[in-house]
C-alpha positions in Angstrom: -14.8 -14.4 -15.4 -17.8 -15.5 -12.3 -18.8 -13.2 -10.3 -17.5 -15.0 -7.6 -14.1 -15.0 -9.2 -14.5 -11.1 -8.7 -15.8 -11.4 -5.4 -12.3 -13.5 -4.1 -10.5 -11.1 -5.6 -11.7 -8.1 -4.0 -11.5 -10.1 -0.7 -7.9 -11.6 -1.1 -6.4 -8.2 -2.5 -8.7 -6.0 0.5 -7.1 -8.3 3.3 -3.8 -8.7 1.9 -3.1 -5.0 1.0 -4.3 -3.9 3.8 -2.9 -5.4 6.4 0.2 -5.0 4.8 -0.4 -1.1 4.5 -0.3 -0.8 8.2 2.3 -3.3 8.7 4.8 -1.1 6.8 2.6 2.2 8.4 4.2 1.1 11.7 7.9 0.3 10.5 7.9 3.3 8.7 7.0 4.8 12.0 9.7 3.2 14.0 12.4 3.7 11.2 11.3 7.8 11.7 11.8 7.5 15.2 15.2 5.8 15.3 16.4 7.8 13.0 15.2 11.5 14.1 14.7 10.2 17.6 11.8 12.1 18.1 8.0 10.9 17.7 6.1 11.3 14.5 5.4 15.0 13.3 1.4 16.2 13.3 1.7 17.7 9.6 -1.4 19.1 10.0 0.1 21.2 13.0 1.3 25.0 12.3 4.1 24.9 14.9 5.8 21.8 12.9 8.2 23.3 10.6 7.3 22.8 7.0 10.6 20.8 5.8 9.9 18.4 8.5 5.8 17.8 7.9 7.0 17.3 4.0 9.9 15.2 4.5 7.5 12.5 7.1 4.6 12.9 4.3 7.1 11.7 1.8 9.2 9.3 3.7 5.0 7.8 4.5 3.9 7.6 1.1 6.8 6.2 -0.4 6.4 3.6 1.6 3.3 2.5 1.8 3.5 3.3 -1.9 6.4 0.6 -2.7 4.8 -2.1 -0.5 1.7 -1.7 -2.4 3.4 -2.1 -5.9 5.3 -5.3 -4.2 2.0 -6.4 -2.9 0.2 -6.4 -5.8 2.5 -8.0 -8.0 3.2 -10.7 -5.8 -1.1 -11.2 -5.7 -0.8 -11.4 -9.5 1.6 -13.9 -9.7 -0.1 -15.7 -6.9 -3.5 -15.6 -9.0 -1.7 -16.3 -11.9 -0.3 -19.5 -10.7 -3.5 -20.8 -9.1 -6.2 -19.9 -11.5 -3.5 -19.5 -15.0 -5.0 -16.7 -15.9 -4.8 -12.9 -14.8 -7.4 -11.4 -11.8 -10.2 -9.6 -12.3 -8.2 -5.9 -12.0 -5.5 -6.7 -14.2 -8.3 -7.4 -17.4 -9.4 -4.0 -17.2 -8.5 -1.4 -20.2 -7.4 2.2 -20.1 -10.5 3.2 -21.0 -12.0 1.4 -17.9 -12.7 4.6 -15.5 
């Protein structure tokens, strides 16, 4: 695979993922605050009840979590379809640290 093959793929996957990652950050955000009606909780804050500070750090990382699995398999199959053959992360082995 070129280099420059590499190179698109770090770029596509950086841009895509990440401006996806905040996009779903921010809903995530405003789901929290319809439904608790209250902002979102400083977890690094003592005086924010522990339940609370877990339940946002969960309800966060699920999230962006999913959105990143959807994200990457729809770049995959994009790749896939343009250049018929896997990118440059999916060729990697589990030895590959």
């Amino acid at each position: 695979m070129a280099v420059t093959e590499k190179l698109m793929w770090k770029v596509y996957a950086g841009v895509i993922g990440a401006a996806t990652t905040i996009a779903v950050q921010k809903l995530v955000t405003k789901a929290w605050e319809a439904a608790t009606g209250e902002g979102v909780p400083d977890i690094n804050d003592p005086e924010v009840p522990l339940s609370r500070a877990v339940i946002w750090a969960t309800a966060s990382g699920l999230g962006v979590g999913v959105s990143q699995l959807v994200v990457n398999r729809f770049l995959h199959r994009r790749w896939m379809s343009n250049f018929s053959h896997n990118g440059p992360s999916r060729l990697r082995t589990k030895l590959d640290f």
